[in-house]
C-alpha positions in Angstrom: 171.0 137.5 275.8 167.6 138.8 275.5 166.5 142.0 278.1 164.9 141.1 281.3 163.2 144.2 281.8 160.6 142.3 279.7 159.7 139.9 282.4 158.8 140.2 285.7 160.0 137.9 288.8 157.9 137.4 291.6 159.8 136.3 295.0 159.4 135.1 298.3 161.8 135.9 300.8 164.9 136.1 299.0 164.1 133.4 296.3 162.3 134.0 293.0 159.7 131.7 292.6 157.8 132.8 289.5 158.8 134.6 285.9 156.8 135.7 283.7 156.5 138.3 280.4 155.2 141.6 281.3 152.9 142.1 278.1 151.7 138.5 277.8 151.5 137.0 280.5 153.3 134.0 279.6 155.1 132.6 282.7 158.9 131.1 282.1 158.6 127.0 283.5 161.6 127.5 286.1 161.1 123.8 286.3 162.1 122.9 282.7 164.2 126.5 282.8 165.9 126.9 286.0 166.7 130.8 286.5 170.1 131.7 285.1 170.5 128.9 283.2 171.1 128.6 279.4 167.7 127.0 278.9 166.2 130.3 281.0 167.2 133.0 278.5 166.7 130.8 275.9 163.1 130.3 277.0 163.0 134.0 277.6 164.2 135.1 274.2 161.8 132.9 272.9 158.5 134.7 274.9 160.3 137.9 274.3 159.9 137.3 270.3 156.4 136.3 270.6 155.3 138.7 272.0 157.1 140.9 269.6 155.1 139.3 267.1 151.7 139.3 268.8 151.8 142.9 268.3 149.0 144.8 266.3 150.9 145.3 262.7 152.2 148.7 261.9 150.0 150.2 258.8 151.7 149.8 255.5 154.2 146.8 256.2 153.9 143.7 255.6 152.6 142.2 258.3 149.9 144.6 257.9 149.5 143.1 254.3 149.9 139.4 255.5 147.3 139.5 258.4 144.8 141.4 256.0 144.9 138.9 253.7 144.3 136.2 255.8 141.2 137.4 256.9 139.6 137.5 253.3 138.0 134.3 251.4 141.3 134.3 248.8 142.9 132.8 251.5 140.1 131.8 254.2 138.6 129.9 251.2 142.2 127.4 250.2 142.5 123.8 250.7 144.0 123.4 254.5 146.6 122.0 253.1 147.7 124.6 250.7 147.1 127.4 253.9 149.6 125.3 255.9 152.2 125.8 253.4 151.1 129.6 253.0 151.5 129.8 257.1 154.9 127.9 256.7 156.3 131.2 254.6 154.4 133.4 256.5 156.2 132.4 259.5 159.4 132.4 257.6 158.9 135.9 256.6 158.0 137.1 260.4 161.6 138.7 261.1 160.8 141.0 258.3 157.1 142.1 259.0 158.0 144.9 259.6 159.4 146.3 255.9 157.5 149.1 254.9 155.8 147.7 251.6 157.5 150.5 249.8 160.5 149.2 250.4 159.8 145.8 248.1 160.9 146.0 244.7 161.8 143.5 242.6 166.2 143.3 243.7 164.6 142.7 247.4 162.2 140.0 246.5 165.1 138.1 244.5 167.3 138.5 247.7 164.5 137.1 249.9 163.9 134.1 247.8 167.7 133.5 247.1 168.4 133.8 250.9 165.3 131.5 251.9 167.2 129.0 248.8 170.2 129.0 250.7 171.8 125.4 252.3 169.7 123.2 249.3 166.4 124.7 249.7 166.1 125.8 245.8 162.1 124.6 246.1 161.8 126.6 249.3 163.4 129.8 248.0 161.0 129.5 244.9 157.9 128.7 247.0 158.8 131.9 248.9 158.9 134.0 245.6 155.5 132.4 244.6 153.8 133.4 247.8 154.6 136.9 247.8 153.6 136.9 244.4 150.2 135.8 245.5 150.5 138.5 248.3 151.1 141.3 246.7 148.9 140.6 243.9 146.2 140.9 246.1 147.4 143.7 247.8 147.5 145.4 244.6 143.9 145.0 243.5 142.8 146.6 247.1 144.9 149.2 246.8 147.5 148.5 249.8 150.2 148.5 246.8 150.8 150.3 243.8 153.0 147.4 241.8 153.8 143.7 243.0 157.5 143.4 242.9 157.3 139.6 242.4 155.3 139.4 239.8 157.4 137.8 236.5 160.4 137.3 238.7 162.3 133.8 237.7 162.9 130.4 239.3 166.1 129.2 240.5 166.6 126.6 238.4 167.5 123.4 239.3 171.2 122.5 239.1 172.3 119.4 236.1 172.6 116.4 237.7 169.3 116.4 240.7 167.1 114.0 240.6 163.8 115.3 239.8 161.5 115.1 243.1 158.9 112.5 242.9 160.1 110.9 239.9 157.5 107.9 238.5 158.0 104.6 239.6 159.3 101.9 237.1 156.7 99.0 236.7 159.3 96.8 238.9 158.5 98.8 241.8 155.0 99.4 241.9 154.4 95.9 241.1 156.7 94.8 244.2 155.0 97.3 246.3 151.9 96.2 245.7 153.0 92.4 246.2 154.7 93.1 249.1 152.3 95.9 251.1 150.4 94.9 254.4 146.5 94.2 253.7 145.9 97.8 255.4 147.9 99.6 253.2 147.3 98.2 250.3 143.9 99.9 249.5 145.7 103.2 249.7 148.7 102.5 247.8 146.0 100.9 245.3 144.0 104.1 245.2 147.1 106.3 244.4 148.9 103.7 242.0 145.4 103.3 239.6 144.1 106.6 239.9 146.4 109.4 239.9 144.5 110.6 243.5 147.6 112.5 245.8 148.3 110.8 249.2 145.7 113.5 251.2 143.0 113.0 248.3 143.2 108.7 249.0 143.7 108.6 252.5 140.2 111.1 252.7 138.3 109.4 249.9 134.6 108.8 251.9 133.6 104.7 251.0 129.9 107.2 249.8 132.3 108.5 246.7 133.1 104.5 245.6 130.1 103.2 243.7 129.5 100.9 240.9 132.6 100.2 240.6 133.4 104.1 239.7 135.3 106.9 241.9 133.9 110.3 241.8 135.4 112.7 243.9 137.5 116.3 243.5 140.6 117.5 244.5 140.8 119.0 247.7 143.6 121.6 246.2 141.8 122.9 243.4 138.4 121.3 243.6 138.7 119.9 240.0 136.7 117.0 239.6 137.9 113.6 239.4 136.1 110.6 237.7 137.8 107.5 237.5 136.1 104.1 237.0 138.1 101.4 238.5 140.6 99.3 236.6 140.3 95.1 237.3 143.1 95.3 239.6 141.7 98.0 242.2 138.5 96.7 241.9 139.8 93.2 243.3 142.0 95.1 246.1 138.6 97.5 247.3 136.8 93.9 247.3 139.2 91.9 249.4 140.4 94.6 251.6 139.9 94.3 255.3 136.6 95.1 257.0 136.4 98.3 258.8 133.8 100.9 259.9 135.7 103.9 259.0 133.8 106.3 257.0 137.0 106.4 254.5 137.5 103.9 251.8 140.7 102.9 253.4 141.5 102.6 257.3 144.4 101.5 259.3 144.8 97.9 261.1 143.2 99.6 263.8 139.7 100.2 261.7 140.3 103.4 262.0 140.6 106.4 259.1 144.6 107.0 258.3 146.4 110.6 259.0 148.8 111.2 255.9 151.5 111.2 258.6 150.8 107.9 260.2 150.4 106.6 256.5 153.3 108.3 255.8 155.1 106.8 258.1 154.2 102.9 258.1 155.3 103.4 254.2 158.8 104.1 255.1 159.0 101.1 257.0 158.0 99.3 253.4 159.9 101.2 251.3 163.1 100.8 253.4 163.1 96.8 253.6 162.0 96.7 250.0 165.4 98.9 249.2 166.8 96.7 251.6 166.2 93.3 249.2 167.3 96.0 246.2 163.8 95.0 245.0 163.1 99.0 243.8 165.6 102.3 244.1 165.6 105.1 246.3 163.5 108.1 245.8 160.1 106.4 245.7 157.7 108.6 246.9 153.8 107.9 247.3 153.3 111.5 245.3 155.9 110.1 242.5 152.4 107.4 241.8 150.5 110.4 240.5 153.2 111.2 238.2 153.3 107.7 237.4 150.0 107.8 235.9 150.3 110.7 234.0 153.7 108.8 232.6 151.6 106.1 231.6 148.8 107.5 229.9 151.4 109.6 227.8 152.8 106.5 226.8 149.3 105.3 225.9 149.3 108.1 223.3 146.5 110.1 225.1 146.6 113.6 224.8 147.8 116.2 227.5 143.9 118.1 228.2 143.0 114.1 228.5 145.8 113.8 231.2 144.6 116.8 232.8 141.4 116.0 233.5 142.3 112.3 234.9 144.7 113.9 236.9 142.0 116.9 238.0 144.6 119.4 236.5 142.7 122.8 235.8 145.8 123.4 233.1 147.4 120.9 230.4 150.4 122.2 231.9 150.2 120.7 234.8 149.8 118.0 233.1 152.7 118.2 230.5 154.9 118.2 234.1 153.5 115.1 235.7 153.8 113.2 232.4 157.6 114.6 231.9 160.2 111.7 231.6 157.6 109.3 229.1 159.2 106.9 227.1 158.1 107.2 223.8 159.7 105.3 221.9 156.6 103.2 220.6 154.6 106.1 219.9 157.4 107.1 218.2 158.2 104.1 216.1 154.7 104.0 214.9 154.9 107.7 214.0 158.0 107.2 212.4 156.2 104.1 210.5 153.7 105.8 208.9 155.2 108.9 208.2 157.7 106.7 206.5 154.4 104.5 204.3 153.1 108.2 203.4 155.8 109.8 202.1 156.4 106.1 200.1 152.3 106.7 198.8 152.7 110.2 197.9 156.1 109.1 195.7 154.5 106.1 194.2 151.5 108.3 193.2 153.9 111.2 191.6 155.6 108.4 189.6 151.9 107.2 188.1 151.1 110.4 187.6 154.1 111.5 185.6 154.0 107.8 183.7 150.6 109.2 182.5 152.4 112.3 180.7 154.9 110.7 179.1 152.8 108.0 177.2 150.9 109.9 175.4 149.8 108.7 172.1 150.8 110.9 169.1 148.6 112.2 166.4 149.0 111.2 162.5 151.5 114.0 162.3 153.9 112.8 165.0 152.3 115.1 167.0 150.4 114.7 170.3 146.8 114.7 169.8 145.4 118.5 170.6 142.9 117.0 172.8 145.5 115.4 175.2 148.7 117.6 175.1 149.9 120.8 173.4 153.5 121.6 172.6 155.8 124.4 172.1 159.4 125.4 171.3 160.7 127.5 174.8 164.7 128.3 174.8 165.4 124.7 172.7 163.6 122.8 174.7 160.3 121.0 173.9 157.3 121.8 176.8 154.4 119.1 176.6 151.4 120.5 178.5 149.0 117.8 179.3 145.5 118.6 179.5 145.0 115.5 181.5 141.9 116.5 184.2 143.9 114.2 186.8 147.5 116.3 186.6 146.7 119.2 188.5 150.0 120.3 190.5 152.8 122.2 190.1 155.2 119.6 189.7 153.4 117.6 187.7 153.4 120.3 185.6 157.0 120.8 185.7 157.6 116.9 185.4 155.9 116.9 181.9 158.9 118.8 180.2 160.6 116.3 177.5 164.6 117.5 176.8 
């Protein structure tokens, strides 16, 4: 039960008609909260953490490190989404704001991460390392740290057995989406399936930035650009999609731009009937489409900097993840094909070659002519030498000895 010296009541007579937190000012809803009940300290624990938290914090902590840092460009500057997910640890990590920085080393930073991991949440518990990583590596080049404790720290990795998070779609299930998705949608999921463009970077994508047939836009995570001229197919879903006056290329049935979480959440309602008929598996997810692409062009045989820039990867290895999982057994069987016709070449052309040394014509003497071979005794064993121009290698070479 949290202290109630925090709070002050104001009352009337004998009954207390308002609560409120001394610092703050944030009043308790008695309404919502009646006074005494469960839901009143709850409600007061609650205000009484806040404002815990909305104090100035302490010089050399974390907090102090956290809140600096979001005041400067390396973070003021991200994508919003990526600062959401940066906020999302921050708030994770607010029970501990007050560390004293020296007290991070590396031992702590592992039991942070493997205690934010716990219950299934092995992405979480990395994505916690990775921030802090990011944090104190700024800290470090302004001086607020000496060292940053995360930095070269591990993963957890992934147990056997998981199925990998956004896995790419089989050609059975993106064609039966596409079959099968409303008119409104089907822009969108068009977008992502043909492109490679992440659910935020589709939904966003101004009608301005589709000419010609030809997307040109940039990711809004790492500002990579992206140029992409339509395949057939997209082109014939962007031409007989709904009319709208939405500035975006694609809009709801309302006319109106799409939120990822209103998108989000009409394309459950399609994935879970389309599961339903056992028309594609579980796991679909709109980002697995991106890592369908990158499937698909590895397939193709296209290299992984290729990959990276259809994707807008700044790194190839980025890109070697999103294509992970390619079947390659074509490429393969080609490779294996004419590996299999060159090494055949390269014997066939020994063989010539070493027919050449042994049929050469002897002189009047029974001798090979000087002028073609020369031959001497070595151990018992008769050497011939040619001095054919053609027989330049080693083996040749040894190939020409006659028992």
């Amino acid at each position: 039960m949290c202290g109630l010296k925090a709070f002050r009541f104001s009352q009337t007579g004998t009954a207390a008609c308002g609560c409120y937190h001394r610092r703050t000012k944030i009043p308790v809803d008695l309404a919502k909260a009646p006074l005494g009940s469960a839901e009143f300290f709850a409600e007061c624990a609650r205000l009484a953490e806040t404002g815990k938290l909305q104090l100035p914090p302490k010089p050399g902590t974390l907090g102090m490190l956290i809140t600096e840092y979001k005041k400067h460009p390396a973070f003021t500057d991200l994508a919003d989404h990526t600062k959401s997910d940066y906020q999302r640890i921050f708030d994770y990590l607010r029970p501990i704001t007050d560390t004293a920085l020296t007290r991070f080393d590396a031992p702590l930073v592992v039991r942070i991460r493997d205690k934010a991991a716990d219950g299934g949440k092995r992405r979480f518990g990395n994505y916690v390392k990775a921030v802090l990583s990011v944090l104190f590596g700024w800290g470090v080049e302004r001086g607020h740290v000496s060292v940053n404790p995360a930095k070269g720290l591990k993963n957890i990795r992934k147990c056997k057995g998981i199925p990998a998070a956004n896995r790419p779609w089989m050609d059975s299930e993106r064609h039966a989406v596409l079959d099968e998705a409303p008119a409104h949608m089907l822009p969108a999921l068009a977008l992502m399936a043909f492109t490679g463009l992440g659910p935020g970077d589709a939904l966003r994508l101004p009608k301005t930035f589709y000419k010609e047939g030809a997307i040109a836009t940039s990711r809004s995570k790492t500002g990579e650009p992206v140029y992409w001229p339509a395949p057939a197919p997209l082109r014939t879903i962007l031409k007989n999609a709904p009319k709208h006056d939405a500035i975006t290329l694609c809009a709801n049935s309302d006319g109106k731009s799409w939120t990822v979480s209103g998108f989000r959440a009409s394309w459950r309602k399609v994935r879970l009937e389309l599961e339903a008929e056992q028309r594609v598996n579980s796991g679909l997810t709109l980002y697995g489409l991106r890592h369908t692409v990158a499937v698909i062009l590895r397939e193709c045989g296209y290299d992984e900097r290729t990959i990276a820039d259809a994707l807008g990867q700044k790194t190839i290895e980025m890109a070697r993840l999103y294509a992970r999982g390619a079947d390659l057994t074509k490429k393969m069987t080609g490779v294996a094909k004419k590996f299999g016709r060159e090494v055949n070449r390269r014997r066939t052309k020994v063989s010539n070659l070493s027919s050449k040394v042994s049929n050469l014509k002897p002189s009047a003497d029974g001798r090979p002519s000087k002028d073609k071979s020369i031959q001497d005794d070595n151990g018992g064993r008769t050497r011939t030498r040619t001095l054919d121009p053609l027989i330049k290698s080693q083996l040749l070479y040894q190939l020409s000895y006659a028992p």
